[in-house]
C-alpha positions, 0 to 999 in steps of 0.5 A: 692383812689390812684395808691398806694392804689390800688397796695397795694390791688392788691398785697396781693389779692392772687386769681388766674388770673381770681378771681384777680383784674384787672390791674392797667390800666385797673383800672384806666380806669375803676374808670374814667368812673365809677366815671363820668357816673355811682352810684352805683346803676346803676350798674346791671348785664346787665352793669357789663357784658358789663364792663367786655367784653368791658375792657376784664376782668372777671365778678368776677375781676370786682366786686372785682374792684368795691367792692374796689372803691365803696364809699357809693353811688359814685364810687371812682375815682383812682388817679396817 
C-alpha cells in the first residue's frame, strides 16, 4: 500500500475523531512493525490494547487500520 492509498482512505473515512483512522505517521509506524513482527493471526486482544496505548490511538482506530493493511495472512507494509 502506498501514502497515496492510505490518504485516499483516510480522507473518505468520515467517522468522528475516536472511530477515524490514525494518522499518516502513525500508520505508517504501525504498518512497519506490524509487517516485520507480527501475521495476522498474532493479533489478539491482548496485543491490540497494547498497539493501541503504546501509538496512543483508540482500539477502534486500530482495527480499522489493520482491517485496511491486512493482506491474507501478512500485514501490508505502507510505503512513501
Amino acid at each position: 500500500m502506498t501514502t497515496n492509498d492510505y490518504i485516499c482512505a483516510y480522507a473518505n473515512n468520515k467517522d468522528d475523531r475516536y472511530h477515524h483512522l490514525p494518522r499518516l505517521e502513525v500508520a505508517v509506524k504501525l504498518s512497519r512493525l506490524l509487517s516485520k513482527r507480527f501475521t495476522v493471526k498474532d493479533i489478539d486482544n491482548n496485543r491490540r490494547e497494547m498497539l493501541a496505548d503504546k501509538f496512543d490511538i483508540t482500539d477502534y482506530s486500530l482495527s480499522k487500520l489493520l482491517t485496511e493493511i491486512e493482506n491474507q495472512e501478512r500485514f501490508e507494509l505502507i510505503v512513501r
